[in-house]
VMD Tcl script that draws the C-alpha trace (Angstrom):
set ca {
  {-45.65 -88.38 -7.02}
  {-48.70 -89.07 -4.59}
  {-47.79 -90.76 -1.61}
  {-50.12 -94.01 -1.22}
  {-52.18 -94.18 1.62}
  {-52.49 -97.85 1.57}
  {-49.87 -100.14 2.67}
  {-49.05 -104.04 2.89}
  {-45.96 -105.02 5.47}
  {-44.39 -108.58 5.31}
  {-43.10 -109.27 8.18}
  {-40.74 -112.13 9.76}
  {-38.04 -113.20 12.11}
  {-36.30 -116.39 13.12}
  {-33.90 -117.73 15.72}
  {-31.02 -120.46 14.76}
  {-31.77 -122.31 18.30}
  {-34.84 -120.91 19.70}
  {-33.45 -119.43 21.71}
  {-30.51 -118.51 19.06}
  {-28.87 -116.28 17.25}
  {-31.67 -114.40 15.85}
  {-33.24 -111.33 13.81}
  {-35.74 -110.30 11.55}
  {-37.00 -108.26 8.62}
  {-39.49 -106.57 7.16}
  {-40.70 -105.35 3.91}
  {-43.66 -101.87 2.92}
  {-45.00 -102.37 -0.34}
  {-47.60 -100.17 -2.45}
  {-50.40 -102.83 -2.57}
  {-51.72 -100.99 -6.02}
  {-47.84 -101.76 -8.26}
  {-46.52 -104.17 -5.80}
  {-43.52 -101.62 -5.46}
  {-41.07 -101.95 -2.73}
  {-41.20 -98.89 -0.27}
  {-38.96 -99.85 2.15}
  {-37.17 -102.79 3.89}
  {-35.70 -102.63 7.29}
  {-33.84 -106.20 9.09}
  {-31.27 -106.04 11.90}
  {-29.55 -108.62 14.15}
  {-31.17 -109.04 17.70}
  {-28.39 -111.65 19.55}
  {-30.13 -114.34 20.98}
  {-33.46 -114.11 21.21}
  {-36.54 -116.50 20.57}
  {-38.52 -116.98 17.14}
  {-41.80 -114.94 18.97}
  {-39.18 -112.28 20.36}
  {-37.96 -111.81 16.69}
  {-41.13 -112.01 14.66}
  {-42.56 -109.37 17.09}
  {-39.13 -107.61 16.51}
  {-39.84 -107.67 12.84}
  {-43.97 -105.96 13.18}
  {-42.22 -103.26 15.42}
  {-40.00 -102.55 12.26}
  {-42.54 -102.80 9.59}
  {-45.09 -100.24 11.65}
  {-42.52 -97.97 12.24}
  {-41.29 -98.03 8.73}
  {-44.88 -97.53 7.63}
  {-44.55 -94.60 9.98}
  {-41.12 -93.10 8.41}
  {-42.95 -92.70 5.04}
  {-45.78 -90.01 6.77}
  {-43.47 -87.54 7.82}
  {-46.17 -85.25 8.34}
  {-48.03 -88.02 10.04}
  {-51.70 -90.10 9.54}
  {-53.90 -88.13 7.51}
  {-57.58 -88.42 9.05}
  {-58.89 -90.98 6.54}
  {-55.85 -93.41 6.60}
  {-53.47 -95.00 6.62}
  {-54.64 -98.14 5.76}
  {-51.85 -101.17 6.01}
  {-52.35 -104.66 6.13}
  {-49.83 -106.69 7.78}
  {-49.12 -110.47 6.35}
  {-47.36 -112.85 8.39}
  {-46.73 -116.15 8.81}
  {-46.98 -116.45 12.41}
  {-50.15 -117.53 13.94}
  {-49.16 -116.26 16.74}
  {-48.21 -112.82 16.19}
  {-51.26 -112.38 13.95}
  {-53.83 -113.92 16.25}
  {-52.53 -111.93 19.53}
  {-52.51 -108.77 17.67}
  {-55.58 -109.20 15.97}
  {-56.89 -110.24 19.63}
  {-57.82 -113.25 19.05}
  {-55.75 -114.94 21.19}
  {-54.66 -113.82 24.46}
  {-51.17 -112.87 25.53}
  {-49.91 -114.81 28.27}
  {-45.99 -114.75 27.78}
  {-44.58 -112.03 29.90}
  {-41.64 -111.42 27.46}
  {-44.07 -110.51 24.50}
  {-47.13 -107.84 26.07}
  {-44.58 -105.20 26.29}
  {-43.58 -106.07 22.34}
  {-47.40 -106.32 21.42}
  {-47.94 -103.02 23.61}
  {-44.95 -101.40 21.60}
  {-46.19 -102.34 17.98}
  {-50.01 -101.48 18.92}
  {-48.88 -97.84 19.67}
  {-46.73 -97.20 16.09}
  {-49.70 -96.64 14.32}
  {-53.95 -96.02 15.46}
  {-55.62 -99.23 16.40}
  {-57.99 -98.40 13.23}
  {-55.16 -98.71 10.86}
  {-54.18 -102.02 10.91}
  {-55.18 -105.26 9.72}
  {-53.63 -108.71 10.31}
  {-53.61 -111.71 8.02}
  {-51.59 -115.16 8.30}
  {-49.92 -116.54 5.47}
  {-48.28 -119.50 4.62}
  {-44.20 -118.97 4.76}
  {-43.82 -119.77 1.10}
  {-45.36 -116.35 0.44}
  {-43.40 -114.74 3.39}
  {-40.15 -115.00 1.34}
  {-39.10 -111.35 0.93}
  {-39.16 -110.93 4.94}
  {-37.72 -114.26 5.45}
  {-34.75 -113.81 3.19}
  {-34.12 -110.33 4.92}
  {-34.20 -111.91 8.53}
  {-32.09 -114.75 7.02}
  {-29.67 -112.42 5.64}
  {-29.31 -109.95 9.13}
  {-28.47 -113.65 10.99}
  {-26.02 -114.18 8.66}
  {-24.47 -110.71 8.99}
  {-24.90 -111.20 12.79}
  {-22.40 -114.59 12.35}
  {-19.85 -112.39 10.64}
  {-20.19 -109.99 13.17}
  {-21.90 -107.33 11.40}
  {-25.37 -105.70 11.17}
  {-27.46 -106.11 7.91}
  {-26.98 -103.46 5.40}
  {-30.15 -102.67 2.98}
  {-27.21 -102.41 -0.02}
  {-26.06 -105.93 0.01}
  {-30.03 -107.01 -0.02}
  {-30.82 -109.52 -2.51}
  {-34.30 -110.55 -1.22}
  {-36.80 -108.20 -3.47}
  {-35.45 -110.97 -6.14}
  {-37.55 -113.71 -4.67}
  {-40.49 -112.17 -6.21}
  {-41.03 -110.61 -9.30}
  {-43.26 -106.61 -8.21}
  {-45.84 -107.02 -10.74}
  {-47.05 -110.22 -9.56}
  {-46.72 -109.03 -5.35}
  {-49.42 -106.92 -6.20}
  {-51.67 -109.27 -7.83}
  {-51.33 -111.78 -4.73}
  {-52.44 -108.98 -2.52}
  {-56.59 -108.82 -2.73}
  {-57.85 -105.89 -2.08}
  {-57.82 -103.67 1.07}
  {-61.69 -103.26 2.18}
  {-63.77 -102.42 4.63}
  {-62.99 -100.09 8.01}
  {-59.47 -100.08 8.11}
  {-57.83 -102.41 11.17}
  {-61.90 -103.48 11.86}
  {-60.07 -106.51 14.15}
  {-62.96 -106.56 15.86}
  {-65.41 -107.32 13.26}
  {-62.86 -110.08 11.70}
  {-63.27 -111.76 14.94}
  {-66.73 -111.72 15.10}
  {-67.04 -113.13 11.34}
  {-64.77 -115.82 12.07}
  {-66.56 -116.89 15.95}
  {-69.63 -116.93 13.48}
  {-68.32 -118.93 11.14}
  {-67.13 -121.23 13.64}
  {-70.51 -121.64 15.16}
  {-72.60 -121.88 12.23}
  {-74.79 -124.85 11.80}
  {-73.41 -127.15 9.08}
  {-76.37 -126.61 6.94}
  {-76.37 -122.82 6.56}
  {-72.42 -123.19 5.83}
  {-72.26 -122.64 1.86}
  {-71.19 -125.25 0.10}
  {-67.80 -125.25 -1.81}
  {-68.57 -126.95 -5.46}
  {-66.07 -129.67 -4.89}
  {-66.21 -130.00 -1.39}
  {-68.88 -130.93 0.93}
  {-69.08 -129.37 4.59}
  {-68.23 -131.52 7.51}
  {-69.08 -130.28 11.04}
  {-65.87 -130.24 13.22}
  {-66.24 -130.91 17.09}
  {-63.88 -129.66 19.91}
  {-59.86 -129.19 19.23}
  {-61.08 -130.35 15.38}
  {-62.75 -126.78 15.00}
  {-59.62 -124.74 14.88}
  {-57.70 -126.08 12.09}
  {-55.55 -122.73 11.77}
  {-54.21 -123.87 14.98}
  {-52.03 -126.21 12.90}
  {-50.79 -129.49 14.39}
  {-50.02 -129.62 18.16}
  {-46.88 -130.43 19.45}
  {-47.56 -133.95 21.43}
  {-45.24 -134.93 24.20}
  {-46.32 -138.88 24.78}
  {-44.99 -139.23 28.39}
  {-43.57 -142.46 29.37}
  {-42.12 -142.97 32.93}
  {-39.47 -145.44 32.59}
  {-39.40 -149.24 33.28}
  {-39.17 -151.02 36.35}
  {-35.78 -150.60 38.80}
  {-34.90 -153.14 41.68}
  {-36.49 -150.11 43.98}
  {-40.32 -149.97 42.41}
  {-41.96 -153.02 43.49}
  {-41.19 -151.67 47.04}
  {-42.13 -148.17 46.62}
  {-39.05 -146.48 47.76}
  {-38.53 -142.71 47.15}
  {-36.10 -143.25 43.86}
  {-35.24 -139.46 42.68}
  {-32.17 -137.50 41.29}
  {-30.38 -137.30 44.45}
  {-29.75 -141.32 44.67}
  {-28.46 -144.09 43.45}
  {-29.35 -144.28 40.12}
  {-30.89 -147.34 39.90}
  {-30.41 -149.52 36.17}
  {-33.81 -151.38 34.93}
  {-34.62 -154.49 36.38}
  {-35.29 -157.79 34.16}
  {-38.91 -156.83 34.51}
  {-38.29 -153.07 33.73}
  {-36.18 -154.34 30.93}
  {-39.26 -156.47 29.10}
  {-41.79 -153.10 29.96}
  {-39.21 -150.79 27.73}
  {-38.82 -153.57 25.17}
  {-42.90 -153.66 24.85}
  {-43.27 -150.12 25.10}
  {-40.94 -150.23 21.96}
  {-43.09 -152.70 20.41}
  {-45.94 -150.49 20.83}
  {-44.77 -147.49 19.53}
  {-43.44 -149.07 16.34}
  {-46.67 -150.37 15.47}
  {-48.40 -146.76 16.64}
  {-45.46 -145.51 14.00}
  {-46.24 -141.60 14.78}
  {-42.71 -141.24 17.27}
  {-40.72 -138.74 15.61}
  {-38.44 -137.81 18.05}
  {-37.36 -138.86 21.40}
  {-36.19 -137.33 24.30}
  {-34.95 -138.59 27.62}
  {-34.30 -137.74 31.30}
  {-30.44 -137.51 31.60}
  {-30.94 -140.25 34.92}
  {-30.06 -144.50 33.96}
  {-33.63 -146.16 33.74}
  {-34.91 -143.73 31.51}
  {-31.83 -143.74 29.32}
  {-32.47 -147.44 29.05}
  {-36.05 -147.29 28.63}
  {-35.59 -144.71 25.90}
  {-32.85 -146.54 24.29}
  {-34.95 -149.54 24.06}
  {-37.39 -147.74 22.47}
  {-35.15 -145.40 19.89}
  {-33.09 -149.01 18.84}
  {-36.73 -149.98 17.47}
  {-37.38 -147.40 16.10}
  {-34.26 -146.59 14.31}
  {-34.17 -142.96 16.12}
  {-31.49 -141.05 18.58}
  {-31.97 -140.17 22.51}
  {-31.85 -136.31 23.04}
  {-30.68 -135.82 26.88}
  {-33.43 -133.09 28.35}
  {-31.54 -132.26 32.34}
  {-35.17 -130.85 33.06}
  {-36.87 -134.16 32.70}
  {-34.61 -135.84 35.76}
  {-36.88 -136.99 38.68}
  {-37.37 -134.71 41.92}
  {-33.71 -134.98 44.41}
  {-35.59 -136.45 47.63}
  {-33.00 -135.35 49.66}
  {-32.65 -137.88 52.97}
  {-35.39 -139.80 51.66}
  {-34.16 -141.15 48.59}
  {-34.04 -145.38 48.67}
  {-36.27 -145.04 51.83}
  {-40.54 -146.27 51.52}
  {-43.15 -143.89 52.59}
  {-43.22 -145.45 55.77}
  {-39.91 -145.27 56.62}
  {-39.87 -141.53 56.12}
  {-42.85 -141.40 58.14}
  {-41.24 -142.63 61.14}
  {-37.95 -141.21 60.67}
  {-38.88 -137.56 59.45}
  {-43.06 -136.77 60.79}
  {-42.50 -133.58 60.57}
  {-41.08 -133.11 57.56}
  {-43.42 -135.92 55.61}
  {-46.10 -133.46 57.03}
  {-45.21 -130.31 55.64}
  {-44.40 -131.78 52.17}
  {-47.44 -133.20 51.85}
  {-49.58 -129.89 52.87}
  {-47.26 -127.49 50.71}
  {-45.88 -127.38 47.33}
  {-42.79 -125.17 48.77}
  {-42.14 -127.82 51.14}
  {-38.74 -129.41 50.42}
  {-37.13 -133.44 51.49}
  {-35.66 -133.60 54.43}
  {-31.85 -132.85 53.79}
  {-32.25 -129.89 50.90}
  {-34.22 -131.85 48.02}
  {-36.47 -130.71 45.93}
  {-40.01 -129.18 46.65}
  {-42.70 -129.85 43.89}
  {-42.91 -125.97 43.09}
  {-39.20 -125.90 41.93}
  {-39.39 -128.99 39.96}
  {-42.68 -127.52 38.49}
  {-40.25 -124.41 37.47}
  {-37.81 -126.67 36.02}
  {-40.11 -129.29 34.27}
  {-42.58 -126.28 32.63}
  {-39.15 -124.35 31.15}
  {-38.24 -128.01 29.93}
  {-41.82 -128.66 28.41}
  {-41.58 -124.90 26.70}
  {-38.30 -125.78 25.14}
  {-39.62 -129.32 23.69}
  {-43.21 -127.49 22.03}
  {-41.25 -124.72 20.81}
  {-38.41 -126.92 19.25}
  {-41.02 -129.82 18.38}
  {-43.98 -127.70 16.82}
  {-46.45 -129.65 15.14}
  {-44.08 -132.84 15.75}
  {-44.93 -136.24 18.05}
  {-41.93 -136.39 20.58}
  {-41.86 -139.50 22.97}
  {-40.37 -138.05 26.07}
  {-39.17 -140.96 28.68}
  {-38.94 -139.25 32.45}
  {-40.33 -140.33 35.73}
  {-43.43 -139.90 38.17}
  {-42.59 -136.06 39.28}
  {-42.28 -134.51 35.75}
  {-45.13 -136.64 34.16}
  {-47.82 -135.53 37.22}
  {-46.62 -132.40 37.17}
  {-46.87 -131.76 33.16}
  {-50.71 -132.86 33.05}
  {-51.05 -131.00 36.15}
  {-50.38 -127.97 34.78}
  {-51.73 -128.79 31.47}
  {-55.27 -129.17 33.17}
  {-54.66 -126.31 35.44}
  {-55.03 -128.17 38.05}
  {-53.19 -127.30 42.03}
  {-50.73 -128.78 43.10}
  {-51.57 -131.36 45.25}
  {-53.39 -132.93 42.33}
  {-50.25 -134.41 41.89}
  {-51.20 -136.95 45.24}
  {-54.32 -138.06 43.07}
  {-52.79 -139.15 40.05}
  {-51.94 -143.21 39.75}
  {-48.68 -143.43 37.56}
  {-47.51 -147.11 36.50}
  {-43.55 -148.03 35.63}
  {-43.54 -147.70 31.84}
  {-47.08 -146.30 31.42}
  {-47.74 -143.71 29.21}
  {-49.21 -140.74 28.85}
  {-50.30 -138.03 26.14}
  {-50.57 -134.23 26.29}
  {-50.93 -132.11 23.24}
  {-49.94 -128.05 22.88}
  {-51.00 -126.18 20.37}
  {-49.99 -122.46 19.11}
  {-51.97 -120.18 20.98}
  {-51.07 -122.07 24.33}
  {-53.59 -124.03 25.23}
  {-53.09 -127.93 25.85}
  {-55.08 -131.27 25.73}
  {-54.74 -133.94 27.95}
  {-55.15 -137.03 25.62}
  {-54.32 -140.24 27.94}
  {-52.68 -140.70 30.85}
  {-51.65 -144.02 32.98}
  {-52.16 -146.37 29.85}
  {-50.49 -149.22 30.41}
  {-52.52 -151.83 27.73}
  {-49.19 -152.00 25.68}
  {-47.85 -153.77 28.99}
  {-50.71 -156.62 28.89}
}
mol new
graphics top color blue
foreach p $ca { graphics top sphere $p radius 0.5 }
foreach p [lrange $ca 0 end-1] q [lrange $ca 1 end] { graphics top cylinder $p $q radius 0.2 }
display resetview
């Protein structure tokens, strides 16, 4: 029997919490019958979804591997991978750069299985990723039971029948792995003048502007950001963190949260809601999820900076009591509150793990997320890039609200911020 020197691997992987109980499989088939060559899938413990899908490449490559004892012949192998994460495609088509520490030694690892030559990457939607899903389904489920997947007990070459696998697959052309050249095409075909586009016979070409020309990006996550209602301590401008009293809403504050619940159930594009575990937000969101017939998810990372000794105090108060201390905070990010609070640059730590949790749980979803000053500031902040003592230049009104949007190769968009018109 001739070996074939083409290959297609199906990758996948998934995590039951992100981060969860995860793991992942993968699938080699003979793109020319559609015949199953190999399948490989293994529990990982807790991991991420990226962590796992890159888990599940690493297996596929190397299983391509196992079947060339002898190794790469000169003029191939040729394998196309299929996945159907963005992600994983994009970065290791590079496309998209790596910026997660936890994956470039994963990407590093798959990129030396096989020569950069080989390989070709290709997205696909998840309904025709089921053979790898069901395998990475079925090692989490061994994982529960406390037991590693066993390629015996696989059912998941039953999803789809081998004669028609093959026919889904088009044809493998071209230099093998030419990632380079894909790019190009695709940065051409992005910048292409709408009138030398060809025309599809049903459809007629509509030039797309900013975010709108990447729609393989797929829908952002969108945190809209608003700080909560009004407590007995805003009007005066005291210092009102974590480290306090925890101040309810006032009657004013009260009315804000029940307009800002007003507003977003004529908007009608909430889908979730998430709150800062501290009173006034818990109000403000409550207001808000009673409106709109949703439930409060507690976020810990969303509470408001601890300002130590200077919590209930006004700005000027702190001035004359603590100079020195005022001084330094305001000329350094690592400067802390008198009395061990918070400086900005932990609460930047905190809020940024928080706001990674909520786009990687929310993906393509609209989350209202009800916090204060600190985490709002310090969310566009870093959206934009921006240093940190942008965060001094930034006007933030009780119950205004704000809009950033993330999107799957990591980038964000800062759509509004300090609206308050719903309050009018």
């Amino acid at each position: 029997m001739t070996r074939p020197r083409r290959f297609v691997v199906e990758a996948d992987g998934g995590s039951r919490g992100n981060p969860g109980p995860a793991g992942y499989g993968a699938v080699v088939i003979d793109p020319a019958t559609g015949e199953t060559l190999a399948e490989a899938a293994e529990y990982i413990g807790v991991a991420t979804n990226n962590v796992a899908e890159y888990k599940g490449l690493i297996a596929g490559l190397r299983a391509v591997r196992a079947l060339m004892p002898d190794g790469p012949a000169d003029d191939g192998p040729q394998v196309r991978v299929r996945m159907d994460s963005k992600l994983v495609v994009e970065q290791m088509s590079g496309r998209w750069k790596i910026k997660h520490p936890g994956m470039k030694p994963l990407a590093a690892e798959a990129a030396g299985i096989l020569p950069a030559s080989a390989v070709t990457y290709e997205w696909i939607p998840r309904a025709q990723n089921k053979h790898a899903d069901r395998l990475a389904n079925e090692a989490m489920d061994a994982g529960r039971r406390g037991r590693q997947w066993e390629p015996s007990s696989s059912t998941a070459d039953l999803d789809t029948p081998r004669s028609s696998v093959a026919a889904a697959l088009p044809p493998v052309s071209g230099p093998p792995g030419d990632a380079a050249a894909g790019a190009a095409r695709a940065r051409a075909a992005l910048n292409r003048p709408a009138a030398a586009a060809p025309a599809s016979p049903s459809t007629t070409a509509t030039p797309q502007v900013g975010w709108g020309a990447a729609p393989d990006l797929g829908a952002p996550a969108t945190l809209l950001l608003l700080r909560h209602g009004e407590t007995a301590l805003t009007p005066e401008k005291r210092f009102s963190g974590s480290g306090g009293t925890d101040p309810e809403l006032s009657a004013v504050g009260r009315g804000q949260a029940q307009h800002a619940a007003d507003a977003f159930a004529a908007r009608g594009t909430v889908q979730e809601i998430v709150s800062s575990p501290l009173r006034r937000c818990r109000e403000t969101a409550a207001a808000v999820a009673a409106r709109l017939g949703l439930e409060v998810r507690i976020e810990e990372g969303l509470r408001e900076t601890d300002f130590g000794a200077w919590e209930g105090l006004t700005f000027g108060e702190v001035r004359e009591r603590y100079g020195a201390d005022l001084d330094a905070w305001l000329a350094s990010a690592k400067a802390a509150p008198t009395g061990g609070g918070e400086s900005f640059a932990e609460v930047a730590r905190r809020v940024a793990a928080t706001r990674d949790r909520l786009v990687t749980r929310y993906a393509g979803r609209t989350v209202l997320v009800v916090t204060h000053v600190t985490p709002i500031k310090t969310l566009v902040r870093l959206a934009l890039g921006a240093p940190p003592e942008s965060l001094f230049r930034m006007e933030l009104s009780a119950a205004s609200v704000s809009a950033v949007a993330y999107y799957a190769d990591g980038n964000a968009s800062v759509r509004l911020l300090n609206d308050t018109s719903h309050l009018r």
